[in-house]
C-alpha positions in Angstrom: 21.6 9.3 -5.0 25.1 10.4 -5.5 24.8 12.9 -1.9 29.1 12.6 -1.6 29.7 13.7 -4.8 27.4 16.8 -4.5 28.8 17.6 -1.4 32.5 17.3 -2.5 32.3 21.0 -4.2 32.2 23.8 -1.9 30.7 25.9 -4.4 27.6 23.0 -4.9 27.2 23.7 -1.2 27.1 27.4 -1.4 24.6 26.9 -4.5 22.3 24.3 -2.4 22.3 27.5 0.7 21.4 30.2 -2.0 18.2 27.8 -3.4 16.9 27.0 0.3 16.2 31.0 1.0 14.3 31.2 -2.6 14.2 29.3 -6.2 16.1 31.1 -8.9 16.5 30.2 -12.6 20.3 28.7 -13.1 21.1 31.9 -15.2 20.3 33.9 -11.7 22.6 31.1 -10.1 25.3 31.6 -12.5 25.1 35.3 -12.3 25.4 35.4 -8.6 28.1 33.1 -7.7 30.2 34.9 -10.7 31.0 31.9 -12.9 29.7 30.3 -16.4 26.5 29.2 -17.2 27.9 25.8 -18.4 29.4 25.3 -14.9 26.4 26.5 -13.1 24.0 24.3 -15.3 26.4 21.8 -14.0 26.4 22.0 -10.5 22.6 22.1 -10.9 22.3 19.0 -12.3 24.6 17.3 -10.1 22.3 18.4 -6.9 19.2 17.6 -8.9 20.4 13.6 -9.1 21.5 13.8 -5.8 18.1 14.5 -5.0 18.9 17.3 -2.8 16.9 20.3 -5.5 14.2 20.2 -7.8 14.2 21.6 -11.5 11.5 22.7 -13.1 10.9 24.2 -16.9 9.2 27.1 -16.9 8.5 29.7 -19.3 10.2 32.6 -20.2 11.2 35.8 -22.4 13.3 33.5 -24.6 12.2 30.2 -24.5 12.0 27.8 -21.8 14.0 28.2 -18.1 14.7 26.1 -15.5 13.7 26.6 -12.1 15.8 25.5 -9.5 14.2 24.8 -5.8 16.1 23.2 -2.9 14.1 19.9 -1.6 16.3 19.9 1.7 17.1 22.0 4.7 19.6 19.9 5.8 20.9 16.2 5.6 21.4 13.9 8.4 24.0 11.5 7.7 23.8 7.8 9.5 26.6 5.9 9.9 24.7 2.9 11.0 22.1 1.6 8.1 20.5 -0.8 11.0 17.3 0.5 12.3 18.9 -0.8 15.7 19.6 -4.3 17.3 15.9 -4.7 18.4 14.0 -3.7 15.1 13.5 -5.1 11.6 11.9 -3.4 8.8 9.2 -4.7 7.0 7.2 -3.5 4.5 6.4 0.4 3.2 3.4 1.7 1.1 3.9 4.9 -0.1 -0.3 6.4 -1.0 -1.1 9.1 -2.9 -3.1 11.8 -1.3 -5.8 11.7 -4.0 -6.4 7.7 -3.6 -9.1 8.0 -0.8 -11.3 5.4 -0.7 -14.1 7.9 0.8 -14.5 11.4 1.7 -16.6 14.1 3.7 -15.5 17.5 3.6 -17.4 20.8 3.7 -15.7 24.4 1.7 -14.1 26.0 1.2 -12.0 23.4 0.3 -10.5 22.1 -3.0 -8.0 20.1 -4.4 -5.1 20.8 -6.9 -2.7 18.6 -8.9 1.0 19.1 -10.3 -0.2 21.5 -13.3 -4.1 22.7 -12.2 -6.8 22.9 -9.6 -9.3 19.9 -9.9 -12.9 21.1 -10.2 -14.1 24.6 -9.1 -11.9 26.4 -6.7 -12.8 26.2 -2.9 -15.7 23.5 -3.6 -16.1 20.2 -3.6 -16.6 19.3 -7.4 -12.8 18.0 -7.7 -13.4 15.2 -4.9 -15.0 12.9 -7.1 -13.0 14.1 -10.8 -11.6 11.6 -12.4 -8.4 13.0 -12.3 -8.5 13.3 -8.6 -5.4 10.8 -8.1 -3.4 13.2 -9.4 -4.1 14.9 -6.4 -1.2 16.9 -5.2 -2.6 18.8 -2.6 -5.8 18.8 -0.9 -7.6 21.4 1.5 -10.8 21.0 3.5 -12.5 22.9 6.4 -13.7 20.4 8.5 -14.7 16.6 6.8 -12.7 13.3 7.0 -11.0 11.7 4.4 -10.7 7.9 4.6 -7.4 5.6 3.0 -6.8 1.9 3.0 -3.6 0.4 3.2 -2.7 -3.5 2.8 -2.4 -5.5 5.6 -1.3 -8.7 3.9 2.3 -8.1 5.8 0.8 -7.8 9.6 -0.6 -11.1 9.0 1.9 -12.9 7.6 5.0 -11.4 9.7 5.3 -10.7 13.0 4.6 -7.4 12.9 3.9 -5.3 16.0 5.1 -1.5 15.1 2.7 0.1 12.3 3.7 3.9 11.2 2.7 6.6 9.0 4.2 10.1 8.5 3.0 12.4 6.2 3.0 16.8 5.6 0.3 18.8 6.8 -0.7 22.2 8.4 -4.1 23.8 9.0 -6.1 25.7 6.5 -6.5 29.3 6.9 -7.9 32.4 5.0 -4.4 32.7 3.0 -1.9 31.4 5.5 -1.8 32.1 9.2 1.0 30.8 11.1 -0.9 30.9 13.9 -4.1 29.4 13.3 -4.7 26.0 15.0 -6.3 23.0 14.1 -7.3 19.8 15.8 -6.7 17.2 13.7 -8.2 13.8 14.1 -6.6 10.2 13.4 -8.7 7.5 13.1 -7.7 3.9 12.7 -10.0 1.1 11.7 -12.9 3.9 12.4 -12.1 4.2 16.1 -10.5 7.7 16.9 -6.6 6.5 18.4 -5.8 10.9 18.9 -5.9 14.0 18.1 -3.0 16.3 16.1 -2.3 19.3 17.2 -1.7 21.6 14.0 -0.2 25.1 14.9 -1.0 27.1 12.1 -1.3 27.1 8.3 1.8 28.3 7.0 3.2 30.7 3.8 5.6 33.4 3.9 7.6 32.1 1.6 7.1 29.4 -1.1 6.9 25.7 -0.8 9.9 23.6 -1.8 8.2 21.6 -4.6 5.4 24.5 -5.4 5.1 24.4 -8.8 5.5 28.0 -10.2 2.1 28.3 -10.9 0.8 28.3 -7.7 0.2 32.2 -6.0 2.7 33.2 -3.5 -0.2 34.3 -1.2 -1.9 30.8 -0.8 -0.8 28.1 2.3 3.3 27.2 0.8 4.3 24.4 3.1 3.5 22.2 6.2 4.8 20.1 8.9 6.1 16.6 8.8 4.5 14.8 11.2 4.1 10.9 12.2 2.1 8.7 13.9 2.6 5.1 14.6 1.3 2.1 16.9 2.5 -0.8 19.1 1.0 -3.3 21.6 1.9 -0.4 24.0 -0.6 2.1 22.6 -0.9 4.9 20.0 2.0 7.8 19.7 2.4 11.3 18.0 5.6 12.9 17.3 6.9 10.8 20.5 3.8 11.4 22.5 1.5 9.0 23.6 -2.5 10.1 22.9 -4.3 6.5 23.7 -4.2 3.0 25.1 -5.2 1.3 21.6 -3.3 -1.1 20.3 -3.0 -3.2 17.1 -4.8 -5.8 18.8 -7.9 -4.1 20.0 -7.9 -1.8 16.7 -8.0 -5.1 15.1 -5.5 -4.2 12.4 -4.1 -7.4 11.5 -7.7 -8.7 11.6 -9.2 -7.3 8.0 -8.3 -7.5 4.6 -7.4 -3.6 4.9 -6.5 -1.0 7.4 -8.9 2.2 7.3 -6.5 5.0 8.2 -9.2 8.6 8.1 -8.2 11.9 9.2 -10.0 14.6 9.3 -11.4 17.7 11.4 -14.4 17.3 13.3 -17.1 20.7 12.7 -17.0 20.3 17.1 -13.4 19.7 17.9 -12.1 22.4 19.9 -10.2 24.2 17.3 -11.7 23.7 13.8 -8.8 25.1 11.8 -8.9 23.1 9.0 -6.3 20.9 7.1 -4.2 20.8 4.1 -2.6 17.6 3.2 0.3 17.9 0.4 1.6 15.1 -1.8 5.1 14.5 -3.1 5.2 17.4 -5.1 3.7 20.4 -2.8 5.0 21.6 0.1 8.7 20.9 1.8 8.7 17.0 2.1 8.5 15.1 -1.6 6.4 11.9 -0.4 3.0 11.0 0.0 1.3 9.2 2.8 4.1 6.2 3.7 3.1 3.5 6.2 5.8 1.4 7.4 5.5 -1.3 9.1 8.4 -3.0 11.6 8.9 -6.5 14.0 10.4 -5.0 17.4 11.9 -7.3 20.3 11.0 -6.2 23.2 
């Protein structure tokens, strides 16, 4: 991704600030920063490989537009591509949200992909579509669902830092900003913590929404990660239990069983919606990584 170039225009920069407030078609983008269309559809497509905006066609009064999103709200540059002198990475999986391996969830709930919902709205005929691993967001009251991710590398490296990060917020009525869930995370079936979610959250529209999705339904979530050493289990930098890869015995089976879920007793059952690569703010799915860290 070419992130110099798009940065070496003052005007690109000024175009990438207009698209983070809202998404405009480039012939609003041209008619607001006062120059051609040519040079607008330009600067568009130069963000667009950079990776920093998303483009989408959608239809219009005349034919076909584009729809123009940013992806970003802002961009951390590293000068040091090491992960550090004490850490080595790897091995990622990057897993689709609709490639459970099992599920338990109680409405409403539902489950959408790029283009339409999947099943009936707010029930639980999607979950078992055919066409659920095109799942691009996925909503549930309280349930589990259940993923399995290789282990082939924590048995054949020296691996002793596993992580996963993925988007998610709560699931309300709507949205509700302040509407918390307790979100469990279970590893190998034993549960390692609980995530707080604060809210399920809308107000404005998801990054990578398509444009068919209503305005008035949950828009975005958090990016949140867990991961786990020999020195026990952390969220977002706080530790929530004293397992471990060795007594969670991930290295042990052919597969690690990563479920998360809400409980119908947890303190605060709030829901959950889980978006893909193409919902929400954050275009990936479910990534595990996995690292070797001296000590």
């Amino acid at each position: 991704m070419n992130i110099g170039k798009a940065f070496s225009s003052s005007t690109r920069i000024d175009i990438l600030e207009f698209l983070s407030n809202k998404p405009a078609i480039i012939t609003d983008v041209a008619s607001h920063f006062n120059i051609p269309l040519s040079s607008a559809a330009l600067h568009i497509k130069t963000l667009e490989s950079a990776g920093l905006i998303s483009v989408q066609p959608i239809p219009g009064s005349k034919g076909a537009q584009k729809l123009c999103g940013a992806l970003v709200s802002n961009v951390n540059v590293d000068v040091c591509l090491d992960l550090g002198l004490n850490s080595k990475y790897l091995f990622r999986e990057d897993m689709p949200i609709g490639c459970y391996f099992d599920y338990n969830v109680s409405p409403p709930c539902g489950i959408v992909s790029e283009v339409s919902d999947l099943g009936a709205e707010d029930s639980i005929s999607g979950f078992f579509s055919t066409e659920r691993y095109k799942a691009q967001l996925i909503w549930l009251t309280y349930g589990h669902l259940e993923y399995r991710f290789s282990n082939t590398i924590l048995k054949s490296n020296s691996a002793n830092k596993i992580q996963f990060t993925f988007e998610i917020c709560s699931e309300a009525l709507g949205y509700n900003p302040n509407w918390r869930s307790d979100v469990s995370i279970w590893m190998n079936n034993t549960e390692i913590g609980i995530l707080e979610c604060p809210g399920d959250y809308g107000g404005r529209r998801g990054k990578l929404n398509p444009y068919w999705w209503n305005d008035a339904s949950t828009q975005y979530g958090d990016l949140r990660k867990i991961w786990i050493t020999e020195k026990g289990c952390f969220i977002d930098e706080q530790k929530v239990s004293n397992h471990t890869i060795s007594s969670l015995g991930l290295n042990k089976n052919s597969f690690i069983s990563f479920k998360i879920g809400v409980k119908p007793n947890a303190k605060y059952v709030g829901g959950m919606n889980l978006f893909g690569e193409k919902f929400g703010d954050y275009p990936q799915n479910i990534v595990m990584e996995v690292f070797h860290e001296e000590n």
